[in-house]
C-alpha positions in Angstrom: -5.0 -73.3 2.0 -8.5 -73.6 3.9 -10.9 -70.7 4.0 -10.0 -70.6 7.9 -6.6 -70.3 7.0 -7.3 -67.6 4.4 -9.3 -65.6 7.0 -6.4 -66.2 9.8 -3.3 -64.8 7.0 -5.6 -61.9 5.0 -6.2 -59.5 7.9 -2.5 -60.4 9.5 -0.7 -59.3 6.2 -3.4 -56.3 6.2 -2.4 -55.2 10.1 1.6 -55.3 8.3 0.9 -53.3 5.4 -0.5 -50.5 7.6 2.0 -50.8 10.0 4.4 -50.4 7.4 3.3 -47.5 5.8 2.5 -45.6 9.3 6.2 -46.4 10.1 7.1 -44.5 6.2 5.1 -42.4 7.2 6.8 -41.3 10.5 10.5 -41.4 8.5 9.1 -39.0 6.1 7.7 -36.7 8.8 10.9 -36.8 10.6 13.2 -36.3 7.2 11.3 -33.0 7.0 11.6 -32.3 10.6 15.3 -32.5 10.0 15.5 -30.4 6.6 13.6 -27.7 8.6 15.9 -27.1 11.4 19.0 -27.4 8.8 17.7 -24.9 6.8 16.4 -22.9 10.0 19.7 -23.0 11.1 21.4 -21.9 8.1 18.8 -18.7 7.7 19.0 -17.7 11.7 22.9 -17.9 11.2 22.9 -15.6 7.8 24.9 -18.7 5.9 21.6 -18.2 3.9 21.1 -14.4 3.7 17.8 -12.1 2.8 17.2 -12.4 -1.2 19.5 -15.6 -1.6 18.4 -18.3 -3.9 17.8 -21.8 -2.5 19.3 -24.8 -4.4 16.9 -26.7 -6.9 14.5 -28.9 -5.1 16.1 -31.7 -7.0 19.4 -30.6 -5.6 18.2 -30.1 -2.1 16.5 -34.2 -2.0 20.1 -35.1 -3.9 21.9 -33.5 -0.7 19.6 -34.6 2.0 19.2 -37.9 0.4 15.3 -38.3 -0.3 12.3 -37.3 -1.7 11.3 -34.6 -4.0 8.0 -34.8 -1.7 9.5 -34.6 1.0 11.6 -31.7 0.4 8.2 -30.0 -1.1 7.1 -30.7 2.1 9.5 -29.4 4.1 9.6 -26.0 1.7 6.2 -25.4 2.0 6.5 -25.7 5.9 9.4 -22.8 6.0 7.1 -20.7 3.4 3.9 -20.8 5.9 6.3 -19.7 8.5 7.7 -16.6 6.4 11.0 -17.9 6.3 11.3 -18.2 2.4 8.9 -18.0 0.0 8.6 -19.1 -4.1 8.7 -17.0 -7.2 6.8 -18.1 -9.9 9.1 -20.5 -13.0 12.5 -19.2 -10.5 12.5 -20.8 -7.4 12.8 -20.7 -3.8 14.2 -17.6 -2.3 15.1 -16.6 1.5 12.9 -14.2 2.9 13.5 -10.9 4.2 11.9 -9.7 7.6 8.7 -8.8 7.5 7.1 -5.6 7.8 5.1 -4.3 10.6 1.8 -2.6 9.5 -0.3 -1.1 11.8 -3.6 -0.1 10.4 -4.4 2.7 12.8 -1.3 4.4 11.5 -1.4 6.0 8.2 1.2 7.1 6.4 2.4 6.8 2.6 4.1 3.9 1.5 7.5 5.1 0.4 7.6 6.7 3.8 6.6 4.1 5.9 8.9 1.6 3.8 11.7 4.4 4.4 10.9 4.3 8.0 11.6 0.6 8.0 15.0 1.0 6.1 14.1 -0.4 3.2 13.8 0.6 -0.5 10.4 1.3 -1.8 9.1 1.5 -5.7 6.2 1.9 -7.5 5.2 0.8 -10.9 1.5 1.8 -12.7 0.2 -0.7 -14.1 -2.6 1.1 -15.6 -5.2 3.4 -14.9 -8.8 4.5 -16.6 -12.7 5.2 -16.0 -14.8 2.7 -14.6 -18.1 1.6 -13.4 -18.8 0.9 -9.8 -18.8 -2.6 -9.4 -21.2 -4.5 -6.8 -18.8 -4.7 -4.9 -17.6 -1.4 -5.1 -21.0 -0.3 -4.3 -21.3 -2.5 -0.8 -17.7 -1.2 0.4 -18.0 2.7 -0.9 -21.9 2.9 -0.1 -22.3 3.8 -3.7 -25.1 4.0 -5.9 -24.7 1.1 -9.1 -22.9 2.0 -12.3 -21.2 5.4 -10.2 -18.4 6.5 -12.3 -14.9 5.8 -10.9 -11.4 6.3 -11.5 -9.1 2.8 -11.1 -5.2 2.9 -10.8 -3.7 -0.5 -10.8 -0.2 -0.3 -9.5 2.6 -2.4 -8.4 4.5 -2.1 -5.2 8.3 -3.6 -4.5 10.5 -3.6 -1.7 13.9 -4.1 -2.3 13.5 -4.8 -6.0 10.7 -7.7 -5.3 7.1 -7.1 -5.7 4.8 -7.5 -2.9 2.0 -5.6 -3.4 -0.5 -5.3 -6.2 -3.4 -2.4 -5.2 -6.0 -1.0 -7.3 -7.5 2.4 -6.4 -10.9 3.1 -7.3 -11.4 7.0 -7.2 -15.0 9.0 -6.9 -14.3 9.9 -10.5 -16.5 13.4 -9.4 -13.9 14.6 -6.9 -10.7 14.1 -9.2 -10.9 15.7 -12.6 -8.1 15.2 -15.1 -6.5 13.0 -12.5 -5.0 11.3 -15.5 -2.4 13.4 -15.9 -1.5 13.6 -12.8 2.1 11.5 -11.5 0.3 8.4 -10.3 3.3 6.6 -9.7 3.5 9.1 -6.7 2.0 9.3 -2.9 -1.7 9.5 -3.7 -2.1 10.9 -0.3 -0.1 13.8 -1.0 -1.5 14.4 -4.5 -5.1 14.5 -3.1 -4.0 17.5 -0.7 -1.5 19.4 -3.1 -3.8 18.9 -6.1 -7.3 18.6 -5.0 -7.7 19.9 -1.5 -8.4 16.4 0.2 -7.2 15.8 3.5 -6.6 12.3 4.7 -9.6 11.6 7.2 -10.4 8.0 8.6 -10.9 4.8 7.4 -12.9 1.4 7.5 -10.5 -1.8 6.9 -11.4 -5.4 5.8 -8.8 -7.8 5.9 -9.3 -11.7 4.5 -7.3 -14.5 3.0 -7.4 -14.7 -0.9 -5.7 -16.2 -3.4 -4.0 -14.5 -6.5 -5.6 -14.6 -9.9 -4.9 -13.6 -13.3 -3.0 -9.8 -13.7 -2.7 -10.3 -9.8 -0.8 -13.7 -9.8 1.7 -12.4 -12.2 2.4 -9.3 -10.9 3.7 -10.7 -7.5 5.4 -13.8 -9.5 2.9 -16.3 -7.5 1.7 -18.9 -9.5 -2.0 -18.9 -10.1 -4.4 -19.4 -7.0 -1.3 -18.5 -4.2 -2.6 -17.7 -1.0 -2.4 -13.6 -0.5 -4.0 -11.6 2.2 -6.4 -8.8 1.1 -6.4 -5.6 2.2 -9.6 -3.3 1.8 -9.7 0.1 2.3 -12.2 2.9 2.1 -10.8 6.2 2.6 -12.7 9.5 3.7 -11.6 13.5 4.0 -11.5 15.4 7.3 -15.3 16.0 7.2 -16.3 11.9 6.6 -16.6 12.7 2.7 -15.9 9.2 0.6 -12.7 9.8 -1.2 -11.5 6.8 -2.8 -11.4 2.4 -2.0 -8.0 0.7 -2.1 -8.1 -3.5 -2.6 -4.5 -4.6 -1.6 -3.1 -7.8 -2.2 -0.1 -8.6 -0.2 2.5 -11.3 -0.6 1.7 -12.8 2.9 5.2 -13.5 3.5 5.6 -9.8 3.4 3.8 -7.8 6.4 2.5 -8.5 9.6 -0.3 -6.8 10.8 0.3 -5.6 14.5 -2.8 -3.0 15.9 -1.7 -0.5 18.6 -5.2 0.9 20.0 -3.3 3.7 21.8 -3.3 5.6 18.9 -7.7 5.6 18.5 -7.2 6.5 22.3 -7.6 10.3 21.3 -9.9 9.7 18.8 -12.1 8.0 20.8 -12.3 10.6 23.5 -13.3 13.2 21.2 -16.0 10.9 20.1 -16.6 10.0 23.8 -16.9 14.1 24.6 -19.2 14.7 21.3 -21.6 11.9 22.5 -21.5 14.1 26.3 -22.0 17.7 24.9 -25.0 16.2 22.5 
């Protein structure tokens, strides 16, 4: 074959080559079109209910006839939309709704979870004095190496776990809080035991990923996408109270804000601002 000929053939089988990998490529994409709206279909009908297991992902590319990719693909689509979500080494599961959280609103969890008709537990994970972290210092305004309290615990709805939140305490404002029921509402023990009303709050919210004590506590393998949930908590007067770092399954919650409810608190600020 002539070098002419060479340069005529070389870029012609090139041009097929790409063409037929852009036209795999549009099968695949369509496959896991399809295995979405099956499975869609079979969740929004209740064939597949709230809590039920999916088949194997070997199974699932046995029954729709193709590739373990694919179907990976196709999983991971119906997770981002909360539709089912993975527990670590188990599987693929079929999610329940999701709850509504309102930040403006606050109320304990087994209340709010109540509220929501579901079943709400709470597992200590453990608890003990601490250090203020740097971190700890920026949210909370602290001075370095203030002594806190933490309390790690574990939150499940319906038997799954969904939150892991670790409370970090002015250790100054709660003495011998360590004997105190800290599987309980917090809230509640603050005013029975302590005095402490339930004041305002400043709230940071961010995409994270689970590590470590984190990962396994919501059955997410390591580096899962979660959303984090800060919170630093003050008394009726403005006093710092305590810093809560949530991390949510984010198949679990949305966040929905309803600024009627800072409507009176903003006129009162409004009327202080006047009569100053």
């Amino acid at each position: 074959m002539s070098n002419r000929d060479k340069s005529v053939t070389e870029p012609r089988l090139s041009e097929q080559r790409v063409n037929e990998q852009s036209m795999a490529d549009g099968r695949s994409s369509s496959k896991c079109e399809q295995i979405c709206q099956t499975l869609r279909r079979y969740i929004g009908s209740g064939q597949l209910g709230a809590g039920q297991q999916l088949p194997a992902e070997r199974a699932l590319s046995e029954r729709f006839a193709t590739t373990r990719i694919t179907i990976k693909e196709a999983l991971s689509s119906l997770e981002a939309d909360g539709l089912i979500y993975r527990a670590e080494r188990r599987g693929w599961f079929v999610a329940p709704p999701r709850l509504t959280y309102d930040p403006a609103i606050h109320t304990h969890f087994h209340q709010w979870i109540g509220e929501q008709q579901r079943t709400a537990e709470t597992r200590v994970l453990a608890h003990g004095s601490e250090l203020a972290s740097s971190e700890l210092c920026r949210w909370m305004g602290l001075e370095p190496f203030t002594p806190l309290y933490e309390i790690r615990r574990q939150r499940l709805i319906d038997g799954r776990p969904v939150l892991h939140v670790s409370h970090h305490l002015l250790a100054s404002r709660f003495p011998d809080i360590a004997r105190a029921p800290l599987a309980s509402s917090l809230t509640e023990l603050y005013q029975q035991r302590y005095g402490i009303g339930q004041g305002g709050a400043s709230l940071e919210i961010t995409p994270s990923a689970a590590r470590g004590a984190i990962a396994r506590a919501l059955n997410l393998a390591e580096g899962s996408a979660v959303l984090r949930l800060v919170r630093v908590n003050y008394d009726e007067r403005g006093g710092l109270v305590d810093c809560d770092i949530e991390h949510w399954r984010p198949d679990a919650i949305r966040i929905c804000l309803d600024t009627r409810a800072l409507q009176p608190i903003a006129g009162k600020l409004q009327q202080t601002r006047v009569a100053d």
